[in-house]
C-alpha positions as CSV (number, residue, x, y, z in Angstrom):
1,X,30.0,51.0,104.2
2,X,28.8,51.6,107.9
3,X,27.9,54.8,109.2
4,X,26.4,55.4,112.6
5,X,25.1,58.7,113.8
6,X,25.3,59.7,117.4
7,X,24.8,61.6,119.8
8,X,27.1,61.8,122.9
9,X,25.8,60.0,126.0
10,X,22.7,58.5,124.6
11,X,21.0,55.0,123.2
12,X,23.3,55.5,120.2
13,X,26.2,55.0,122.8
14,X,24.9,51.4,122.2
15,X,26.0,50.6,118.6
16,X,29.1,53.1,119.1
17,X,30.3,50.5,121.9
18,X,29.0,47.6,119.9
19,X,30.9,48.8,116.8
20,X,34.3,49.2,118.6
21,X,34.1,45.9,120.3
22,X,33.7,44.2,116.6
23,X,36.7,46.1,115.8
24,X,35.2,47.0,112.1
25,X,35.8,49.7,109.9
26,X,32.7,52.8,110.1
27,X,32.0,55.8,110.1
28,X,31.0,58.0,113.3
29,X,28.8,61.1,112.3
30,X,27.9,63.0,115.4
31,X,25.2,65.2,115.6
32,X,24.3,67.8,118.2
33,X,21.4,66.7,120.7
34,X,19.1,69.4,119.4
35,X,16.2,70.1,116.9
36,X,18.8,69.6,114.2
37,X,17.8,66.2,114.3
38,X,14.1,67.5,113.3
39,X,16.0,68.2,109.4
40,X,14.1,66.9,106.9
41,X,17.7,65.5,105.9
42,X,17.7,63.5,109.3
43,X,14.4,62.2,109.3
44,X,15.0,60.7,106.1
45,X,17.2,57.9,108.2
46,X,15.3,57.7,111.4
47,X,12.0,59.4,111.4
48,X,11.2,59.7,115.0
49,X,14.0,62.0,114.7
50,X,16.1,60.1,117.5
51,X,19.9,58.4,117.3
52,X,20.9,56.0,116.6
53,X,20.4,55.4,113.0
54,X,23.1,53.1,111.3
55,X,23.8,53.6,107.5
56,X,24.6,49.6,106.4
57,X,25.2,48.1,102.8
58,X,22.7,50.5,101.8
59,X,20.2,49.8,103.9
60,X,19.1,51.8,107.3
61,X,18.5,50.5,110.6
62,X,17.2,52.9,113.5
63,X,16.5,50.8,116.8
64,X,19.3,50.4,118.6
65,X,18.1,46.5,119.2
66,X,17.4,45.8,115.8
67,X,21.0,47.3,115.0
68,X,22.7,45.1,117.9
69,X,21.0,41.9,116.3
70,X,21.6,42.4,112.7
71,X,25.2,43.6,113.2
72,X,25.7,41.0,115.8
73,X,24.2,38.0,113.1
74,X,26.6,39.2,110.5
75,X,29.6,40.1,112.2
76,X,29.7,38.0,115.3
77,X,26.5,35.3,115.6
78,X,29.0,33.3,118.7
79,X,31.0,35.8,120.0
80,X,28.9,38.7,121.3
81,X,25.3,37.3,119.5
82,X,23.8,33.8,120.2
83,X,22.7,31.8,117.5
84,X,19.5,30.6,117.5
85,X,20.4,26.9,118.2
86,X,22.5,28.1,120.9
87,X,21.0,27.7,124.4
88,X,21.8,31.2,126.0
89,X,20.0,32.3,122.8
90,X,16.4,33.1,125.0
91,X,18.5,34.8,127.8
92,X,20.7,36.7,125.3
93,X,17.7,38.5,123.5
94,X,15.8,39.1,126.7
95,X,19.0,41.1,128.0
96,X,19.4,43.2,124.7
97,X,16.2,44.1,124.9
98,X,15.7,44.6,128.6
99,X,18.3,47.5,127.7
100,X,15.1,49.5,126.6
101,X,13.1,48.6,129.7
102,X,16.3,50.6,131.3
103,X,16.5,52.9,128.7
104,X,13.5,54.6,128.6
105,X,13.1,55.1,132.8
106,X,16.2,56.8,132.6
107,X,14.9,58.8,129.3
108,X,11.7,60.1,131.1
109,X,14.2,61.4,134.2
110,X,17.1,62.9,131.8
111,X,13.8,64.8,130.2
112,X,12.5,66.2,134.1
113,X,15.7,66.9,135.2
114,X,17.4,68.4,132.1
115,X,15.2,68.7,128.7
116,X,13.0,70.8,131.1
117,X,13.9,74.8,131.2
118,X,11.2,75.8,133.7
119,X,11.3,74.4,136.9
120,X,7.5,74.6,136.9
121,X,7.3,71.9,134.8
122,X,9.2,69.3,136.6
123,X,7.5,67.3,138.8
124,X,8.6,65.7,142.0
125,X,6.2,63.1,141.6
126,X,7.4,61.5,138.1
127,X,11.1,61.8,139.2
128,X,10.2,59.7,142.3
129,X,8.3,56.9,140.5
130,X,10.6,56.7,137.8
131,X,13.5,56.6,139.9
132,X,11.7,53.7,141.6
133,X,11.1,52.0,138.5
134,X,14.6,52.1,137.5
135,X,15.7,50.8,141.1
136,X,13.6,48.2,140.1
137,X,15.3,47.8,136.9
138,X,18.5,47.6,138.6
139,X,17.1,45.1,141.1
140,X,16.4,42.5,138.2
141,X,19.8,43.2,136.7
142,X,21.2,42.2,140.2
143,X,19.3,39.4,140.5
144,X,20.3,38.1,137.5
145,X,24.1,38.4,138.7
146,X,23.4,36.3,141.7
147,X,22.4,33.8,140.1
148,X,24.2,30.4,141.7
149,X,26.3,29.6,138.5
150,X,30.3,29.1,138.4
151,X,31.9,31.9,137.2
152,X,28.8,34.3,136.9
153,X,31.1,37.1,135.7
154,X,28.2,38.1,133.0
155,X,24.6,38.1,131.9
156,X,24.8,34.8,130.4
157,X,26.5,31.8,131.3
158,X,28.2,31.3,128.2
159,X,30.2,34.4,129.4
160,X,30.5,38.1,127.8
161,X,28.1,38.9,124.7
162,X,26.5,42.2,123.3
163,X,24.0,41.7,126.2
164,X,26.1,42.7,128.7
165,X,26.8,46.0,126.3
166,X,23.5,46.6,125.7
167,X,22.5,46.8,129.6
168,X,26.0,47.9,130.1
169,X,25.3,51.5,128.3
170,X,21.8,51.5,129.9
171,X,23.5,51.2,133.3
172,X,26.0,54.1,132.3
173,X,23.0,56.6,131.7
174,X,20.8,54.9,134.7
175,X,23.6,55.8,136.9
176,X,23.1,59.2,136.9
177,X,19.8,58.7,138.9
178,X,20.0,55.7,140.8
179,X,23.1,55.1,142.7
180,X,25.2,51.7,142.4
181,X,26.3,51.2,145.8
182,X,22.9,49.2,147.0
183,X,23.6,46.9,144.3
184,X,27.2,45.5,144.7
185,X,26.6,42.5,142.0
186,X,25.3,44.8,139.4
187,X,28.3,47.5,140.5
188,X,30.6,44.4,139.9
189,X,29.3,44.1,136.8
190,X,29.5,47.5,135.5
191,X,33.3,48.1,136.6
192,X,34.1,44.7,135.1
193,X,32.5,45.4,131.8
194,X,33.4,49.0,131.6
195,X,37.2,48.5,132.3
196,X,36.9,47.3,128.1
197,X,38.8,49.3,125.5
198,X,35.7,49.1,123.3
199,X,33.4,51.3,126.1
200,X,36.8,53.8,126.7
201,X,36.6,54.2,123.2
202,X,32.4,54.9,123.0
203,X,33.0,57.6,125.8
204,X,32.8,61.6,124.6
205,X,35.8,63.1,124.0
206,X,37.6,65.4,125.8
207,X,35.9,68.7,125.6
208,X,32.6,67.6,124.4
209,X,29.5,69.2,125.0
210,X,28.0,67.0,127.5
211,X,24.3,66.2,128.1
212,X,24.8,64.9,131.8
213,X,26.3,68.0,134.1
214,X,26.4,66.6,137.1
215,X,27.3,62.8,138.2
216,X,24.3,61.9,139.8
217,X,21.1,64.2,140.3
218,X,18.9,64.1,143.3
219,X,15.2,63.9,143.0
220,X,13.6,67.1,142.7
221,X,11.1,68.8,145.8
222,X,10.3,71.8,144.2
């Protein structure tokens, strides 16, 4: 039995997409974003109180790139994982977890721009240097896409893999902060990669309560 618990339109978008693209059998428990995930119930599976947390064989894994390895090594070590002998095997876990170094820029501007009720206590300053960083972020992604290679349609040579979802999600929520458009590799990339059945089916559905409001928010001046 697999069960993953999510939340719309965060890290756990990750393993949802992930899931989908191994086409296996699971079970999706969403939970609101709120302090329900503060339940003693909750923290019992992942006790920073954070999605995702993936229910597996009786066993429970709650880091989004521990869950993309092990289901990855069970399920798929060629296809979407690299085995270790393999030689994109460096490059494929540096892109997994590179997701993170994404992740958590666009984590610390979804809290100042949203998780924040008082506008006095945003601050201009973080938004700025974290939107940076993330351009940054997005700079080494591009880079990485323009590399010299035939047929660099993906993070690794060897062609599409789990890394590519794994920076793929991190892109989706980056997005809403630092626009594509200075980047055309990396855009490439993301239509490419999001034009899969496995990401249409990790989207919200129709109706959801959404975290993100807005497409894109500006950097706050108070």
């Amino acid at each position: 039995m697999i069960r993953l618990h999510h939340c719309h339109e965060t890290r756990s978008m990750r393993s949802l997409w992930l899931l989908n693209e191994l086409d296996l059998e699971f079970e999706l428990q969403i939970h609101p974003f709120d302090k329900s995930l503060r339940s003693p119930e909750y923290l019992s599976l992942n006790p920073a109180g954070r999605v995702p947390a993936l229910e597996i064989e009786g066993d429970v894994v709650f880091e989004s790139g521990a869950i993309t390895e092990l289901l990855c090594e069970r399920h798929s070590p060629d296809r979407l994982g690299r085995n270790p002998q393999d030689p994109d095997r460096p490059d494929w876990l540096t892109w997994v977890h590179f997701a993170e170094t994404v992740s958590q820029h666009s984590a610390a501007l979804t809290q100042q721009h949203i998780a924040l009720y008082d506008d006095a206590m945003r601050s201009p300053i973080v938004m700025k240097l974290e939107a940076a960083r993330l351009g940054k972020c997005f700079e080494a992604i591009e880079g990485r896409l323009s590399t010299p290679v035939e047929n660099r349609d993906y993070l690794l040579t060897s062609g599409f893999s789990a890394a590519d979802i794994s920076v793929g999600q991190a892109v989706y929520m980056a997005r809403h902060f630092v626009r594509l458009e200075a980047f055309p590799e990396l855009a490439k990339w993301y239509d490419r990669i999001t034009e899969r059945p496995s990401f249409a089916a990790s989207l919200p559905p129709e109706g959801a309560e959404l975290l993100y409001k807005r497409d894109f928010y500006e950097v706050w001046n108070g």
